[in-house]
N, C-alpha and C positions, 0 to 999 in steps of 0.2 A: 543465239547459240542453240544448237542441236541436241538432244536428251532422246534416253531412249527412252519411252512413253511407255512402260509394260498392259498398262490396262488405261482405258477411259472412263474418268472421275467426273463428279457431278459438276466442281469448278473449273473444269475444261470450259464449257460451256459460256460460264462471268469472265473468265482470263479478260476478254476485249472489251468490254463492257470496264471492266476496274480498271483497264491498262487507258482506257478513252476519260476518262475521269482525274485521274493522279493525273494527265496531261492536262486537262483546262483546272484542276484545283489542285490546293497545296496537300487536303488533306482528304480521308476517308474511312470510313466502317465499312467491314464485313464482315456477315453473321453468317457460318456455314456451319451446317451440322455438322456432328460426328458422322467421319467417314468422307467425307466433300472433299479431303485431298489436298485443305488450303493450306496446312503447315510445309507441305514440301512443293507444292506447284507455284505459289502464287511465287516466292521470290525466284524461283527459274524463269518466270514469265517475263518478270522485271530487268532481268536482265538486258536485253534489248530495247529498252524503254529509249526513244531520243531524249530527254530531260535527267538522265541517269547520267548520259556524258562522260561512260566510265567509272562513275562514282560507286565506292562500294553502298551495298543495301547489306543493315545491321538489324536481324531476329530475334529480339528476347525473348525467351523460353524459361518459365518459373521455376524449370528443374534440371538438373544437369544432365538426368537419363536421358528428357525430354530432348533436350540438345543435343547431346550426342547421335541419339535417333536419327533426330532429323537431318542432322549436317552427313552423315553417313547414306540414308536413303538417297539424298540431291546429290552426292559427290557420284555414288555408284549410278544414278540415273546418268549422269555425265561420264558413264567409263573409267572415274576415279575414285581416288585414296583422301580422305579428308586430309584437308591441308593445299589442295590445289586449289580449283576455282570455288569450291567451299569447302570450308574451314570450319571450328568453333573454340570457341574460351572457355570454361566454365575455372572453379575453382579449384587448384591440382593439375590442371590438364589442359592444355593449351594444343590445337594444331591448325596452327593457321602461318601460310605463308606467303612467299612477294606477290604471286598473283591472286593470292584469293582476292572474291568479289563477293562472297556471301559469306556475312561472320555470322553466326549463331551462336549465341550468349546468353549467358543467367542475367535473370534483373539487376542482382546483387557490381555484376564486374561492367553492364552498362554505366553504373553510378561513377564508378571510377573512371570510366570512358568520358563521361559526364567533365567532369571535378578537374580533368588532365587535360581536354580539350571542350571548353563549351560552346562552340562554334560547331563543334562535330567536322572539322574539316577534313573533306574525301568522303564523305558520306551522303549519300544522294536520298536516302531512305530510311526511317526506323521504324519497324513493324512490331507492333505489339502481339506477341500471339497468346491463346489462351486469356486473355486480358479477365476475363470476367472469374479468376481465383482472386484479381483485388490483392495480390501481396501487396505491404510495402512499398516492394522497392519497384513494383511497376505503377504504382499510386506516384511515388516521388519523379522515378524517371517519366513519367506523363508531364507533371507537371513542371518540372526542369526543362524539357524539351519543345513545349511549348513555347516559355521564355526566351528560350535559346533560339525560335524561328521566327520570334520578333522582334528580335536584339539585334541578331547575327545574322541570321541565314533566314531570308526570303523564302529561297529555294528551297529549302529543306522540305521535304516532304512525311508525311505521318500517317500510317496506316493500323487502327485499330483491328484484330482480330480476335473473333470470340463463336462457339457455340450456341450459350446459353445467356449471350450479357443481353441487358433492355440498353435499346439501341439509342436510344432519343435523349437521353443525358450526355450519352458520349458526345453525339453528334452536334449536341449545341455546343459542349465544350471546345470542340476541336474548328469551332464558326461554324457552325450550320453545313457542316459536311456531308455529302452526301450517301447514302444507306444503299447496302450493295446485299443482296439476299440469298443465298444457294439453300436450296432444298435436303442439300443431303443425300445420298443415298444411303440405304438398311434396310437390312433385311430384316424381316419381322420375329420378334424376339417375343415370346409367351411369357408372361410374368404372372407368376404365383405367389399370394401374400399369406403371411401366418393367419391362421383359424383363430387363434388366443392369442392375446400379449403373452411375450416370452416372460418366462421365469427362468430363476437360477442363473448360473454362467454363463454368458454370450460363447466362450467356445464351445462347452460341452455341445452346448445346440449347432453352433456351427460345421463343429465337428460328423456330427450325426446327417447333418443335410447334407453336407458335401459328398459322403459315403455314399447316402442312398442317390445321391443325385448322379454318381459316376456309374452306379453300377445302369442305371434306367434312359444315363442320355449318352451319346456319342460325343468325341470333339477332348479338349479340354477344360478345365475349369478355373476361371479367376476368381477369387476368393478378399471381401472387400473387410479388412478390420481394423480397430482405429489406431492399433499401432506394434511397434515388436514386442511387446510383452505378449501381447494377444497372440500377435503370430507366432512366438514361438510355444507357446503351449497349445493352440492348432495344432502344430508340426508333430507335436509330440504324442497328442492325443492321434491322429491320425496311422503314425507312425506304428500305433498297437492297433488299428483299426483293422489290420488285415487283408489291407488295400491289395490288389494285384501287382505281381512282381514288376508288371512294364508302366505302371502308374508312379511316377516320381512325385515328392514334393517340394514345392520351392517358395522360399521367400523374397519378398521385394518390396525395400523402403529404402527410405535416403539416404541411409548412414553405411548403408553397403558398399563393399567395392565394387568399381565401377566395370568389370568385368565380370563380377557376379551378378549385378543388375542385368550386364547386355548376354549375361548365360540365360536369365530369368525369360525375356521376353522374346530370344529367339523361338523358331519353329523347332517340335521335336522330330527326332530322325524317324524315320519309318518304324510301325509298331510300337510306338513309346506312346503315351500318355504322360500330360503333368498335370497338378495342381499349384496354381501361383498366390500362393497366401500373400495379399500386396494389402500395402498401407494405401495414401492419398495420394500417392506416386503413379499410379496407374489409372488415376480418372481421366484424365487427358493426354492431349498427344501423345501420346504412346501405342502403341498397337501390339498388343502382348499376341504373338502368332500362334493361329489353332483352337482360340476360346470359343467356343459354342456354349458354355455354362456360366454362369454369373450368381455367386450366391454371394446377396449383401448384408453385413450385421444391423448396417441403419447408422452406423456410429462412426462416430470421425474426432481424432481429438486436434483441438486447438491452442496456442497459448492465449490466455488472457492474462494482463497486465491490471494490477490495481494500486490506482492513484493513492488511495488511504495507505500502503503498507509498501510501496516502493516494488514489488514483486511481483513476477511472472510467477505466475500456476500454469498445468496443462490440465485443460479440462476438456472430459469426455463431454460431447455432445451428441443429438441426432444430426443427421446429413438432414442439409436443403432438400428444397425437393428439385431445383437442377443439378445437384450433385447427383440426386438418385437416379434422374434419368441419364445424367454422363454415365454413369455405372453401366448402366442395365445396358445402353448401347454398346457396349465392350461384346454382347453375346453375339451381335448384329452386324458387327463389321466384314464378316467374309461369308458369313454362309448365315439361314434361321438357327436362332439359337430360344434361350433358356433363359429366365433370371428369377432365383427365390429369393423372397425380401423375408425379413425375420419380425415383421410388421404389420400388422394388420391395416387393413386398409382404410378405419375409422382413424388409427394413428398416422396415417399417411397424408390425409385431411385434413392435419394436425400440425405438421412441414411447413416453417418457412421459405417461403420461394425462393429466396436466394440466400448465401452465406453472408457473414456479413464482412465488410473491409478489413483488415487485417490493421488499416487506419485507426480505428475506431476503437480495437482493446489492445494494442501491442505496446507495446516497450517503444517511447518514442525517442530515447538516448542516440541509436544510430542517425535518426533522420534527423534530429537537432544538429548532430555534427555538419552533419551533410550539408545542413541550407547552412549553417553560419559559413562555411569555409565556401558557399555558392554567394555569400552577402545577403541571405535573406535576414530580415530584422523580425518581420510581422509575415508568416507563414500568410497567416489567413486573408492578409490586405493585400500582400504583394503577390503572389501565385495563384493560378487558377486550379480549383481540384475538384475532384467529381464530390469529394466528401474532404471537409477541413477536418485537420487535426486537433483532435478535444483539444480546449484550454490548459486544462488540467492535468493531464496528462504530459505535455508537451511543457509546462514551467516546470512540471517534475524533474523531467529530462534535460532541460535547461541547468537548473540546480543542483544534480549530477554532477554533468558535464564541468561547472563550476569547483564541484568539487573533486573533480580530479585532476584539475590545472587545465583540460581542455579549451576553456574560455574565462578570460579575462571579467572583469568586475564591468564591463562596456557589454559584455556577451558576443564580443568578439573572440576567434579563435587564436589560442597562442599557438605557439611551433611548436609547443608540443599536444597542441591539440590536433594541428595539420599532419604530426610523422601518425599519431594513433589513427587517425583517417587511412593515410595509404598502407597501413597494414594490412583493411579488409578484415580484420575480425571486429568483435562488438565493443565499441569503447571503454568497456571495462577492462577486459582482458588486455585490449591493445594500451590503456594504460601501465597495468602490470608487467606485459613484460619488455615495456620503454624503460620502466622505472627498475627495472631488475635488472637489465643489462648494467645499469651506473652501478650496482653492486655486489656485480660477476654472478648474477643467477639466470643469465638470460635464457640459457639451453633449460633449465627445471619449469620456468616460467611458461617455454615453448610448450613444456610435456604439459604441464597443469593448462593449459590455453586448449591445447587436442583434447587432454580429458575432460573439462567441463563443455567441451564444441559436441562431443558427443554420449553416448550410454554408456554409462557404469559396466565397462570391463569384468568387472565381480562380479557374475552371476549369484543373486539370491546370498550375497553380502548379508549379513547382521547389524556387519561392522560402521558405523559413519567415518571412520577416518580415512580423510581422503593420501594419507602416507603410505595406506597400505595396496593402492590404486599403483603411485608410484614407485614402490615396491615390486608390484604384479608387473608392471613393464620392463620391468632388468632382471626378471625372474628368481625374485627372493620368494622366500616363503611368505604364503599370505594367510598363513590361520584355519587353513584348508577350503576358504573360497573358492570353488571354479571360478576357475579365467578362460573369458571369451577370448579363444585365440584369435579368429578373423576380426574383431573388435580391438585387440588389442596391436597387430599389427598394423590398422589401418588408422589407429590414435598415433604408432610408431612412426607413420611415413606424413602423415599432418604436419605432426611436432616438426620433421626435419623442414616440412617445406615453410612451416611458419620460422625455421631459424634460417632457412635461407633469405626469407624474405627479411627478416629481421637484420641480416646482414651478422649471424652470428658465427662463426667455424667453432666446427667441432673440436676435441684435445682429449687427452691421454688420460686426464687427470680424474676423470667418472664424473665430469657433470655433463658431460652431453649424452644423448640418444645412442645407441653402436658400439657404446665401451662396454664395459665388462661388467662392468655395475654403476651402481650410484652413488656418491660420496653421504657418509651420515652429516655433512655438514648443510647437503643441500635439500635432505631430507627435513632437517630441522629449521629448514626457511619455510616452507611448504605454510605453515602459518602466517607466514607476513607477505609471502606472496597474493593468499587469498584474500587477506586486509588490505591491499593495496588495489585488487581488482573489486570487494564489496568495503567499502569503508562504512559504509553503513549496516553492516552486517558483522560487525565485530562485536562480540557479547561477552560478558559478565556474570560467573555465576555465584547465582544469589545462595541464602541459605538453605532455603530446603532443597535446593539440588538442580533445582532448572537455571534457567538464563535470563537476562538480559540483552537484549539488541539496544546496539547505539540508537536506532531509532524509537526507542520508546517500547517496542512490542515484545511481547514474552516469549518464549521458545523454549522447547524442551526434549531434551534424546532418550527417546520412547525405551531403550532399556538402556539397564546399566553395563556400560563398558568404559575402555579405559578413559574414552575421553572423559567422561561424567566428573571426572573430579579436575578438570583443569580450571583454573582462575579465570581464566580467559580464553575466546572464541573466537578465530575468524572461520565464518561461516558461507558455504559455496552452496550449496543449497537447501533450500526450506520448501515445505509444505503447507500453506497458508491455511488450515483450517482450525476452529474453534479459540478457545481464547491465548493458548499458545502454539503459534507453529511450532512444527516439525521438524527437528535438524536432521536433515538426509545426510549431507556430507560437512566433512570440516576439518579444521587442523586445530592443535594448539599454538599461544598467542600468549607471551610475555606484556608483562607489561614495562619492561625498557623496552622493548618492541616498540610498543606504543607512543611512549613517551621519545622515543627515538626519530621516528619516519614520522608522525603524524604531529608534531608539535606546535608548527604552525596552526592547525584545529583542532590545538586543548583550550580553555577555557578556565580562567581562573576566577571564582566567586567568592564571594564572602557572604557568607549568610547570618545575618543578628535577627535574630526572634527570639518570640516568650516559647518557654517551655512548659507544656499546662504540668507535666509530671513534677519538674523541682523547683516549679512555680518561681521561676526566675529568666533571666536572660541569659540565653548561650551565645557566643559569637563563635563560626566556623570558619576553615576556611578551606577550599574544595579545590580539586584540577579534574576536570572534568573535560568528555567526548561526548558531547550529544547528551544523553539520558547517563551517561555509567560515571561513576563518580571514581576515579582511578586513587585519591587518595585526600585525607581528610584529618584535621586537627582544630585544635581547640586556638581560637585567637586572643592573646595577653592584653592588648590595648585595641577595642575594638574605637570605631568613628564613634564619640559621644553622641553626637545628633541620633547616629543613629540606632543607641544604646535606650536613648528615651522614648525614640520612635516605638523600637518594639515592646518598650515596658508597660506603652501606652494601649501598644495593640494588645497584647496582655490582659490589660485590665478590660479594654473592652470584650472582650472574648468571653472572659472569664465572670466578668460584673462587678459592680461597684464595692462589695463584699471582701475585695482584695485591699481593699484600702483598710487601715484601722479606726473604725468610726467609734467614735464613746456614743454614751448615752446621750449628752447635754451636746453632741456634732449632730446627731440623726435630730432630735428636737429643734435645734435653730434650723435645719433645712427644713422641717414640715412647718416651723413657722411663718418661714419667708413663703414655702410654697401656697399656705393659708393666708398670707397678705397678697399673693398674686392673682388668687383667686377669686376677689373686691376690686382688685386696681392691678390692670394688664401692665403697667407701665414697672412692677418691680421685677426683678430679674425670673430666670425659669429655673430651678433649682428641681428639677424634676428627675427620675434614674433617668428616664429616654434622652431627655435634652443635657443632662450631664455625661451620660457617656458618648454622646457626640460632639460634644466640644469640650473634651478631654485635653486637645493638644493648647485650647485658650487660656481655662482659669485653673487647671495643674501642673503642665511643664513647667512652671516656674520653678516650682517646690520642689521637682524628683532630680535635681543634677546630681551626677554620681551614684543614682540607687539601683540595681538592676537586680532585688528581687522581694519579693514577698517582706521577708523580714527587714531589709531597707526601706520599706515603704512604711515600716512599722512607727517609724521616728516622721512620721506627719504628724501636723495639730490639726485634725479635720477643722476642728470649730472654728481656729483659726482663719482656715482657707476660706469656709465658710462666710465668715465674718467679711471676708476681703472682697466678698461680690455687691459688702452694702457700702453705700455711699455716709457720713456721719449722720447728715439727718436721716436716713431709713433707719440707721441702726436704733436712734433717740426714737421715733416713730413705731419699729419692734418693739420696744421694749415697755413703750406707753400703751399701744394697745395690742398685742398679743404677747402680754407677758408669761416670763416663766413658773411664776409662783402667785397665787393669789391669799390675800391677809386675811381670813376666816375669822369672826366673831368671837371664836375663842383666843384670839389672837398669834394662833399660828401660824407659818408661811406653808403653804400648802403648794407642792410646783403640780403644774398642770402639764397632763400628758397631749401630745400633739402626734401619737403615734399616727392618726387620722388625720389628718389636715380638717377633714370636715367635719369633723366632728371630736373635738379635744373636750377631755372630761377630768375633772375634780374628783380625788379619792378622799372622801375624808370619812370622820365619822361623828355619825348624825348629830353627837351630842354636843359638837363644837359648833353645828348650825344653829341652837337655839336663839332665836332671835332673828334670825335674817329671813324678811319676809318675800324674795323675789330670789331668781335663777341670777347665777351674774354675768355678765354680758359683758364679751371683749370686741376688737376688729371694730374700737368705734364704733361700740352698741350694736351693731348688726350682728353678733355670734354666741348664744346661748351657750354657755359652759355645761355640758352635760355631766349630771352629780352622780357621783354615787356613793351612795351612801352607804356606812361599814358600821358593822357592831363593835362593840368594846375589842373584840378579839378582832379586828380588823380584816372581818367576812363581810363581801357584801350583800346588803338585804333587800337593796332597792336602787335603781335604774328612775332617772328621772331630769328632764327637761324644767318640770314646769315646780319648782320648788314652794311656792303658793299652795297650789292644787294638792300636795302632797301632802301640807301642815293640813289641809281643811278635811282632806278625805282617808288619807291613807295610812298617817301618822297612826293612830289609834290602834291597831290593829298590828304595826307594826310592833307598838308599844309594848302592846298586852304579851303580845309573845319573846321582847328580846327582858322586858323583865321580869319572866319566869325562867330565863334562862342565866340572866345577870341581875339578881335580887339586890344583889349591894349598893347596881348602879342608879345613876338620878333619872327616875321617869317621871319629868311634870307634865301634869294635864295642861298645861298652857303651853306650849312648846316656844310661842311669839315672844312670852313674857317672861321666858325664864333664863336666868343667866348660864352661858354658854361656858363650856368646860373642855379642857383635856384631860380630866381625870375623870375617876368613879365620880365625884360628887362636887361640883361647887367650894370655893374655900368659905370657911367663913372667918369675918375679919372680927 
């Protein structure tokens, strides 16, 4: 076919070379600079391929501006209106008809291309362009497509296209494909790096370079920051800059309309100047017409995905350093240009070389849809991919999906996991508003599905309620919020296309889009809609004032507004930093809500533990969601077993001191633990070894007790008693008796508070006469004495009862009868008769 050629591009030159290739092989790479001309030449080339056989060749393009671009430049090279011999899809926009041969597509609506037909039948060709952004869905559609041309199709053909990609991964993946190279053409572009690491604001500084950069260079200026927020207080600051009246400023990111984006990147009329304050939308394919200046902030943000807390964050990052150089090319495309980096060139040094996979930190919910309803079981065993998808990540999204009825307990997908598929929005959403149509909110569902697809409508909101969002689009008052009106229209015309596709009609009665307002009925759903789309994000608030998330994590709305006092959260988005995220937006959230739609995963528990405060056993019983306890009371007849259980754990907890021990129960346990200490073979009666086998030698005794003073009605000794066998007990009581018969004939009980050492209190004047220590445990255990004055003080510590008469007595003597003159001090102490009283009787 014939194209009119306006200028000669560097891939002129590869056209026969790539076209002699794809003939003898299935598949191939080509690496051509920015500016090479390969997004719109190489498939007009193809066109007349003999192996094409009329078959159309299909473009993915990572962005819809990007598409539209290019299906436009190739139609008009051909003297046409997209929609003829080239076409494109994107998402909203479709123009493609009976004879197009060239569809240019977002990655996103190839999947569905994908999933509808995996054969790809009629398609002779899929060219990956851009390839090395690593989205997603050109990760997934790479590796579906491969399968698909060893399954299916032979013939199918696959051509990688990238700038900046490292070639020799691809090319092994796609079999040892062969590597096709263009130089490029660019013009040489001067780049200038910051003197110092910036401080302060990224705009302020940007703002300020841009200025001086237009008044010092020719051309226009694209302007690189990491997103609309940034851009629009650029605009603003600019806007006061004082800029010349033929200098315009413009923005360009993805959530624009799509004929603001194609105002953005045309050329300006004679005498104009613009500035194009552009997001990541403008690194590639695209050619914003007239740029000769390039000022880049260095920053780009991305979403990352974390496996611990279930959530996407967007986090600001620095740009690669092939994203930096895709930038600075943008000054190079038509004429020498200009590029300042806001970066010093030691931080430039610093850059990793390339971005990283969008596989690697995203949200792997969609693509889990995707392969189970392809029959993938094991992503990583079964499919070839330049980078697998984390483990972890990917059971998350599994387990999601589980929980939104998507996939069966097989991790197969149910039907209604297949309709949430051909919605083409994110399986949350597309859960929501499946499940909302069955209870007439389908059109509300629509609108909340646009407003969370894209930026908070509210400029510079306070507010987190996301009611007052749906409010702002049927134009109630919203609290004196500005309302992005192109924002808001372009969530308005979403919503309709997401209820067309939903298969929903609009009515009279205010709950669709186009009526006059909004029904307060479908306002007051706006909670259980969000619960439906994050089910794991429905929260609880606690009593100081913050939340609970179903998933465990804490959360909190940074000031007080109305929501702060609702009972309940469904929560649309968070801010994942420090120990409780951030509620950004949200609704209020009944709990018949709850207990209504989500019933199926409540959870009903019973809990019996000790309670250390009333030192007894409580029995609960709970309906609970994940971590929130939605309602909770006391249990009348809890399971006995396991009434003992917990009185047990209790007392271990607590220590053996919960039990009621007498004096004469502590004494037989340091007895027996004093015979075990001679002869291993008696029981262990030790704190350690009794409070671990708590459930052997006392569950007997506690049926029925479940507290403190229940347990009061033990006979410890008892129990005690019950660990001896008859002869230990006759063997205790022979030799580590409780009482010893002292000289004066008293029964004197001996303390065993010590095991090792149990001692005789008595007093000294009932020993007279006993000339030895007495000795139990079957003569191996010295009774240790001590010996008490009249007033039953002690005077004297002693083992060796001998030694004491011979050396120590005396002394003792002389001082206890100066102080008790009445009592009997004989000088013989061996020979003289022993007494409990002052003196001796006489008979």
């Amino acid at each position: 076919m014939e194209y009119r050629q306006k200028q000669e591009l560097p891939i002129d030159g590869l056209l026969p070379e790539l076209l002699e290739k794809l003939a003898e092989q299935k598949n191939a790479v080509l690496i051509a600079a920015p500016g090479a001309g390969k997004t719109t030449r190489v498939p007009l080339a193809l066109l007349g391929a003999p192996w094409l056989d009329g078959q159309r060749i299909v473009m993915l393009e990572p962005r819809r501006l990007a598409a539209r671009a290019a299906a436009r430049y190739m139609a008009n090279s051909l003297g046409e209106q997209p929609g003829g011999t080239v076409g494109y899809r994107v998402r909203l926009d479709t123009k493609v008809g009976p004879n197009t041969r060239i569809e240019v597509i977002t990655e996103g609506v190839f999947t569905r291309m994908l999933q509808a037909d995996p054969a790809l039948e009629g398609i002779g060709i899929v060219i990956f362009d851009e390839f090395h952004e690593r989205h997603l869905h050109s990760d997934l559609g790479l590796a579906l497509s491969l399968q698909s041309q060893s399954v299916f199709r032979e013939d199918l053909r696959l051509l990688v296209m990238s700038a900046t990609l490292d070639a020799e991964p691809v090319a092994d993946l796609l079999g040892g494909a062969p590597v096709i190279v263009s130089e490029g053409r660019a013009y040489p572009v001067d780049t200038h790096y910051a003197i110092k690491r910036m401080e302060g604001r990224v705009e302020e500084a940007v703002a300020l370079l841009v200025a001086d950069a237009m008044n010092k260079h020719d051309g226009d200026a694209l302007v690189f920051l990491p997103g609309a927020g940034e851009i629009r207080r650029v605009q603003r600051l600019l806007g006061a800059a004082g800029l010349s009246a033929n200098i315009r400023v413009m923005p360009l990111y993805g959530s624009m309309p799509p004929e603001a984006q194609d105002h953005a990147v045309a050329a300006c009329v004679d005498g104009e100047r613009k500035i194009v304050l552009a997001s990541t939308i403008a690194e590639s394919s695209v050619t914003v017409r007239g740029v000769r200046i390039v000022v880049d902030s260095g920053l780009s943000r991305v979403p990352r995905f974390s496996a611990r807390t279930g959530m996407t964050r967007l986090e600001t990052v620095p740009v690669s350093v092939a994203s930096a150089d895709q930038r600075r090319g943008r000054a190079g495309r038509e004429a020498p240009g200009v590029c300042y980096r806001l970066w010093t060139e030691m931080e430039h040094r610093a850059l990793i070389p390339q971005s990283e996979p969008e596989l690697l930190s995203a949200d792997l919910a969609p693509l889990a849809l995707e392969l189970a309803i392809w029959g993938i079981d094991d992503p990583a065993a079964e499919l070839a991919w330049l980078n697998k998808p984390p483990a972890a990540a990917y059971t998350q999204a599994l387990n999601l999906l589980r929980e939104l009825d998507a996939l069966d307990a097989q991790r197969h997908p149910t039907a209604h996991g297949r309709a949430m598929a051909e919605l083409g929005m994110h399986p949350r959403l597309a859960h929501m508003v499946l499940e909302a149509i069955k209870l007439g909110y389908g059109a509300v569902a629509c609108e909340l599905a646009a407003l969370l697809s894209d930026r908070d409508p509210l400029r510079a909101s306070r507010s987190s309620d996301m009611r007052l969002r749906l409010d702002a689009l049927h134009g109630r008052a919203t609290s004196g919020a500005e309302l992005d009106e192109a924002a808001s229209r372009r969530i308005a015309a979403e919503a309709k296309e997401w209820m067309r596709a939903a298969g929903i009609h609009t009515n009279k009665n205010g709950s669709s889009l186009g009526s006059e307002g909004i029904s307060d009925r479908n306002i007051a759903c706006c909670g259980l809609l969000i619960a439906l789309a994050y089910p794991d994000r429905i929260a609880k608030r606690r009593e100081d004032g913050r939340f609970l998330l179903r998933n465990g994590r804490g959360a909190a709305i940074q000031e007080l507004q109305q929501l702060s006092g609702s009972s309940y959260l469904a929560v649309a988005e968070l801010e994942d930093i420090g120990a409780d995220c951030r509620i950004l937006l949200a609704a209020p959230l009944t709990q018949a809500e709850i207990e209504q739609h989500f019933a199926s995963q409540l959870e009903v528990e019973t809990e019996v533990r000790w309670e250390r405060s009333a030192e007894a056993v409580r029995a609960r019983r709970r309906v609970k969601l994940g971590s929130l306890i939605l309602k909770e009371g006391m249990l009348a007849d809890p399971n006995p077993s396991l009434v003992a259980d917990a009185l047990l754990s209790g007392i271990a907890e607590q220590g053996l001191d919960l039990l009621p021990w007498s004096k004469p129960a502590r004494q037989l346990q340091a007895r027996i633990e004093l015979m075990r200490s001679h002869n291993l073979t008696w029981p262990d009666v030790s704190e350690t070894t009794l409070i671990a086998s708590l459930n052997e030698w006392l569950s007997p005794y506690i049926g029925g007790m479940r507290s403190r003073s229940d347990l009061g009605r033990l006979n410890m000794t008892a129990i005690m008693e019950s660990q001896l066998s008859w002869q230990e007990r006759q063997q205790l009581d022979e030799e580590v008796p409780t009482h010893l018969t002292v000289p004066s004939g008293s029964r004197i009980p001996v303390d065993y508070s010590d095991p090792a050492a149990p001692f005789l209190a008595v007093r000294l004047q009932e020993l007279f006469g006993l000339r030895q220590t007495p000795l139990i445990a079957g003569g191996k255990l010295p009774v240790t004495i001590h010996l008490l004055s009249p007033a039953h003080r002690p005077v004297q510590v002693t083992k060796d009862l001998a030694s004491f008469w011979q050396q120590t007595y005396f002394d003792v003597k002389k001082d206890l009868k100066g102080r008790y003159p009445k009592h009997y001090w004989p000088d013989n102490p061996l020979e003289a008769t022993p007494t409990n009283r002052a003196k001796p009787r006489t008979w």
